[in-house]
DSSP file (Angstrom, degrees, kcal/mol; ACC not computed):
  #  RESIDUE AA STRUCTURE BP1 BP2  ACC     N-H-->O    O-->H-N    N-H-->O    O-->H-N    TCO  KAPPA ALPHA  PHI   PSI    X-CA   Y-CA   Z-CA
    1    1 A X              0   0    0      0, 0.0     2,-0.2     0, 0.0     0, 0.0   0.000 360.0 360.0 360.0 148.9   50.3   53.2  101.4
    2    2 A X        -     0   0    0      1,-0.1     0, 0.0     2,-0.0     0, 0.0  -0.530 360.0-162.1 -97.5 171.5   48.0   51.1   99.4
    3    3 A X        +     0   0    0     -2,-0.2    -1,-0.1     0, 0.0     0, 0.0   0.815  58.6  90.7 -94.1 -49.4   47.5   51.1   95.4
    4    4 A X        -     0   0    0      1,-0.1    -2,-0.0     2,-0.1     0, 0.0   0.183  64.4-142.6 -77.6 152.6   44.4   49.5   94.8
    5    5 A X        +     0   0    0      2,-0.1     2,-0.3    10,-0.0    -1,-0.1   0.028  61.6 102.5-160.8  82.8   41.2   51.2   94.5
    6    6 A X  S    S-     0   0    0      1,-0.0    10,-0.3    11,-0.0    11,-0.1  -0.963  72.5-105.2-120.4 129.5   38.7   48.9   96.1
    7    7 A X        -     0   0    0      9,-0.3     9,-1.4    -2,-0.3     2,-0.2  -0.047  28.2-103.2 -81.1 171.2   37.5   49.7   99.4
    8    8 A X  B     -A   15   0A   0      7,-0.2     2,-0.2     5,-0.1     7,-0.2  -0.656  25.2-123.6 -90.3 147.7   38.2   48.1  102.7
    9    9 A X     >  -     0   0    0      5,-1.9     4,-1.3    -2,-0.2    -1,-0.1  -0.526  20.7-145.7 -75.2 142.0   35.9   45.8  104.3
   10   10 A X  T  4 S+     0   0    0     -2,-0.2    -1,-0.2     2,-0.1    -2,-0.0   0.829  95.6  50.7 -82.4 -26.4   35.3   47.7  107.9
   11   11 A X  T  4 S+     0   0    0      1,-0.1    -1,-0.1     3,-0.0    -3,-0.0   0.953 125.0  16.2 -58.9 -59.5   35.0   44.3  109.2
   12   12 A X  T  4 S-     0   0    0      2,-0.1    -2,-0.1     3,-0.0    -1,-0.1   0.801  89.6-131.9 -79.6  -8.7   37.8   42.3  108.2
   13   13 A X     <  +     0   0    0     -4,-1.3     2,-0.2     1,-0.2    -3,-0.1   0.876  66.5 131.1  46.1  55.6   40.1   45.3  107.0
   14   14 A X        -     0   0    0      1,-0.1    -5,-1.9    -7,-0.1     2,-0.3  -0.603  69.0 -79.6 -72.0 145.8   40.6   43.3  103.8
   15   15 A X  B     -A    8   0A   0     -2,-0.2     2,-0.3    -7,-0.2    47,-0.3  -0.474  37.8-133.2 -46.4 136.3   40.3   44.5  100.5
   16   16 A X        +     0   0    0     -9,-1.4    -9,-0.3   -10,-0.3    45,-0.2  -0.503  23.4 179.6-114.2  57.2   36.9   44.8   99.2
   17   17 A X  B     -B   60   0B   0     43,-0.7    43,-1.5    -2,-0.3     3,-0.1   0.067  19.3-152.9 -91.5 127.4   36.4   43.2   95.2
   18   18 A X  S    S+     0   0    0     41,-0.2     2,-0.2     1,-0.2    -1,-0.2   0.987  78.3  37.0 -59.8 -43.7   32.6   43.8   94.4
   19   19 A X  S  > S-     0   0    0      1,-0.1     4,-1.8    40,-0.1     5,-0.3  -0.777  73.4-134.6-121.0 164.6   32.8   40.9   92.1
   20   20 A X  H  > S+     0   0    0      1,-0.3     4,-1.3    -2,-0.2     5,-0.2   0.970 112.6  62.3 -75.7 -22.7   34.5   37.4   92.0
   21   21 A X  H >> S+     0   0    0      2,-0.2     3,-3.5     1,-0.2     4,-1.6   0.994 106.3  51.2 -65.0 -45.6   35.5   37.9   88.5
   22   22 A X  H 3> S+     0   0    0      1,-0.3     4,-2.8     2,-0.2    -2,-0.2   0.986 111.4  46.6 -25.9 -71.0   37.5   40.9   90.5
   23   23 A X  H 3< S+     0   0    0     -4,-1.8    -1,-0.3     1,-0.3    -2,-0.2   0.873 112.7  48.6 -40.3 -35.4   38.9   38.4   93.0
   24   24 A X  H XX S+     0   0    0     -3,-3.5     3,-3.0    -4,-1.3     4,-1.4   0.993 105.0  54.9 -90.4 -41.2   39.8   36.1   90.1
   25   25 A X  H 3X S+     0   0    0     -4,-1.6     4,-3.1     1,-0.4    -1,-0.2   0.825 116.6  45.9 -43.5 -39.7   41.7   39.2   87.9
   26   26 A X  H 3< S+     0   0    0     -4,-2.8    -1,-0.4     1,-0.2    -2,-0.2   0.106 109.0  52.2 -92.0  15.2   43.9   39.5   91.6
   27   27 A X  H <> S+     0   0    0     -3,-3.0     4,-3.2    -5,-0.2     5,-0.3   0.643 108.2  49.5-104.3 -56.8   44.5   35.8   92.1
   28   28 A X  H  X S+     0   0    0     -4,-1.4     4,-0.7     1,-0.3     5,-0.3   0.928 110.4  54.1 -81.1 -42.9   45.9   35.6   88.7
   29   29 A X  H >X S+     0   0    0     -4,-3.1     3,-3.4    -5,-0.3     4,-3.1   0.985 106.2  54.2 -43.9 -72.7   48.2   38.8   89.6
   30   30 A X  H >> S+     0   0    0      1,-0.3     3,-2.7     2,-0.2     4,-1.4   0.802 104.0  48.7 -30.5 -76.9   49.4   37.3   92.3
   31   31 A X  H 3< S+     0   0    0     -4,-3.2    -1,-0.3     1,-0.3    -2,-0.2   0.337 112.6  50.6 -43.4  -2.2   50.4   34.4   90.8
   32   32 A X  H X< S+     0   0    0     -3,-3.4     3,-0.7    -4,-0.7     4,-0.4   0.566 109.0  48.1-100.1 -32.4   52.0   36.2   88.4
   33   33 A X  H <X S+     0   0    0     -4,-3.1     4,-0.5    -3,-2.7    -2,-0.3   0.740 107.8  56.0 -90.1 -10.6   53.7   38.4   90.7
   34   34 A X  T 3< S+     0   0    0     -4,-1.4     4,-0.3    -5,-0.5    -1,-0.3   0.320 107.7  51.5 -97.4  12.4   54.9   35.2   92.9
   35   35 A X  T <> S+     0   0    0     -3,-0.7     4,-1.0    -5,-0.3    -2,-0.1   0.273 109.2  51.5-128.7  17.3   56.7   33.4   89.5
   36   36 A X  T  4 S+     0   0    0     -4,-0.4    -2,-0.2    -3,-0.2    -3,-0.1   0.548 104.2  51.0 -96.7  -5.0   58.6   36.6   88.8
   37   37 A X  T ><>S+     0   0    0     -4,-0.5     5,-2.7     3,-0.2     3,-0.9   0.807 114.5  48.1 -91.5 -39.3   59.7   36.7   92.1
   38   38 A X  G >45S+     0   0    0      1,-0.4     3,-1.7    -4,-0.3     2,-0.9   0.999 117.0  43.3 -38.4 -79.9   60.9   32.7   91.2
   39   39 A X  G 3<5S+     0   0    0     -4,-1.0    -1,-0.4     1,-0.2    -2,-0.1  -0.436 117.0  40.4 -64.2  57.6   62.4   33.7   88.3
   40   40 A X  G < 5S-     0   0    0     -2,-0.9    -1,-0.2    -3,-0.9    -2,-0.2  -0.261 107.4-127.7-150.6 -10.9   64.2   37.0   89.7
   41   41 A X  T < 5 +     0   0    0     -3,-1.7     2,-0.3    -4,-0.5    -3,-0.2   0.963  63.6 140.1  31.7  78.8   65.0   34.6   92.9
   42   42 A X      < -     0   0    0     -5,-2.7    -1,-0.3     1,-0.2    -2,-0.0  -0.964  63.0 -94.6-151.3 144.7   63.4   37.4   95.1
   43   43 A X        -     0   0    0     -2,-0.3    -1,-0.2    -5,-0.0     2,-0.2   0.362  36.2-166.1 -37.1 179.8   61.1   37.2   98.2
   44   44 A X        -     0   0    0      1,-0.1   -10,-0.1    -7,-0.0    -1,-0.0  -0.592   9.2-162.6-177.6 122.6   57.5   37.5   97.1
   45   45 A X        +     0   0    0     -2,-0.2     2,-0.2     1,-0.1    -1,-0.1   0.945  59.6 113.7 -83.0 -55.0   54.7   38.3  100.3
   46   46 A X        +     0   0    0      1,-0.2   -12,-0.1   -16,-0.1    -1,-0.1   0.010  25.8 152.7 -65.7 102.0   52.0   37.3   98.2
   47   47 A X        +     0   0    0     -2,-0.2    -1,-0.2   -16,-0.0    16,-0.1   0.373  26.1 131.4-110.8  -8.5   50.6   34.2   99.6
   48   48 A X        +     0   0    0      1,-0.1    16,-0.3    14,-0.1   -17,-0.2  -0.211  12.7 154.2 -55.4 118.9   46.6   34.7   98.1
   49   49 A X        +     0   0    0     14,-1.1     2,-0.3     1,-0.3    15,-0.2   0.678  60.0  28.2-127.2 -16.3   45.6   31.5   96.5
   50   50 A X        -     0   0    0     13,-0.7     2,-0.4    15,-0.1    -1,-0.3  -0.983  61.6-141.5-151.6 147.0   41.7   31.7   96.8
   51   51 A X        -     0   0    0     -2,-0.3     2,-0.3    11,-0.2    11,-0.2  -0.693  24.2-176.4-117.5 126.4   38.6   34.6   97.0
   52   52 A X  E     -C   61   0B   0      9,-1.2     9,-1.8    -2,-0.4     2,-0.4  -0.985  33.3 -97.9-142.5 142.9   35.2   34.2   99.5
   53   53 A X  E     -C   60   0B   0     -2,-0.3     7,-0.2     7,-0.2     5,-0.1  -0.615  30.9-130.1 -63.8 111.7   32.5   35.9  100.0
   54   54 A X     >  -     0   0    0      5,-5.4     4,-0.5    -2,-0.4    -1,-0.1  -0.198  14.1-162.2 -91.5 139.5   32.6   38.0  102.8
   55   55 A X  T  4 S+     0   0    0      1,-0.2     3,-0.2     2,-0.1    -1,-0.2   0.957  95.7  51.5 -65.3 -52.7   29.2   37.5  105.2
   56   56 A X  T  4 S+     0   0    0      1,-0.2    -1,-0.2     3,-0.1    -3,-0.0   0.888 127.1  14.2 -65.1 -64.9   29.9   40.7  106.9
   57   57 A X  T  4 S-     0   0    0      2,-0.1    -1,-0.2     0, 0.0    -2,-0.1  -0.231  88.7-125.9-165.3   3.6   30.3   43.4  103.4
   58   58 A X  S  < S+     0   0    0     -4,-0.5     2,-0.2    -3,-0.2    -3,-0.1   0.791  72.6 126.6  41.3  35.3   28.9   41.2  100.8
   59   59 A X        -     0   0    0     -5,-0.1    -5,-5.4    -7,-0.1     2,-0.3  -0.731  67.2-116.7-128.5 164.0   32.1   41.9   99.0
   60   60 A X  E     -BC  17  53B   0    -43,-1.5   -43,-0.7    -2,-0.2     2,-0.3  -0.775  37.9-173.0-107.0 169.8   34.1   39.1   97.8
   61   61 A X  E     - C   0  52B   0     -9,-1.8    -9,-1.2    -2,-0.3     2,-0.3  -0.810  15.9-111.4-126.2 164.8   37.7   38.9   99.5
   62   62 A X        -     0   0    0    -47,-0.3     2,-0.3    -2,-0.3   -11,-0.2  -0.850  26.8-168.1-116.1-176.3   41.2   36.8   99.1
   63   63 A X        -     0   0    0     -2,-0.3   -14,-1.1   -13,-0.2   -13,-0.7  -0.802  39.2-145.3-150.1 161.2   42.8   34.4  101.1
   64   64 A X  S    S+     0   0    0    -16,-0.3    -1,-0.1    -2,-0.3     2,-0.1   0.373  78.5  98.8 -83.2 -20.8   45.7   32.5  101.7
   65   65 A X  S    S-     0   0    0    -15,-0.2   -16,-0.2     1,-0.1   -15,-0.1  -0.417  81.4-108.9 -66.7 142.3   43.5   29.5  102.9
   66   66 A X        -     0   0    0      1,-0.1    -1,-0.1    -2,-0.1    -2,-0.1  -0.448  49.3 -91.1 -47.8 134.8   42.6   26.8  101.0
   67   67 A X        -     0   0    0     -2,-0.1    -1,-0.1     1,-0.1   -15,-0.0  -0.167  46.4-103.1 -62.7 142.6   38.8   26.8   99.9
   68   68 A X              0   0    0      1,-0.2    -1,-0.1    -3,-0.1    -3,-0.0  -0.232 360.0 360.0 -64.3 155.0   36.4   25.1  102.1
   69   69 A X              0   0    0      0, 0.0    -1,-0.2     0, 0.0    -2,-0.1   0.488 360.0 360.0 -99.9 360.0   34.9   21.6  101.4
């Protein structure tokens, strides 16, 4: 069961951040939560490195992809 509460896009099923400063708040989590998982030398799923604007839900999303040039 999920935590968050920001809705899902019905297109991508993704999370659904209204605003990019959102997107950026959850990047930075991430990345926080993947260099306690370094230091604790434990698995870490969270692979999210960059946030786009979804076409479909006008909501911003995150990504594992590198951003587009």
């Amino acid at each position: 069961m999920s935590h968050h509460h920001f809705p899902i896009c019905p297109t991508s099923g993704k999370v659904r951040y209204r605003e990019r400063n959102d997107t950026k708040v959850a990047l930075r989590r991430a990345d926080r939560d993947r260099h306690l998982a370094r230091v604790n030398k434990v698995a870490c799923s969270r692979t999210e490195i960059n946030g786009y604007l979804c076409s479909d839900c006008d909501g911003w999303h995150l990504t594992s992809q590198h951003a587009q040039p």
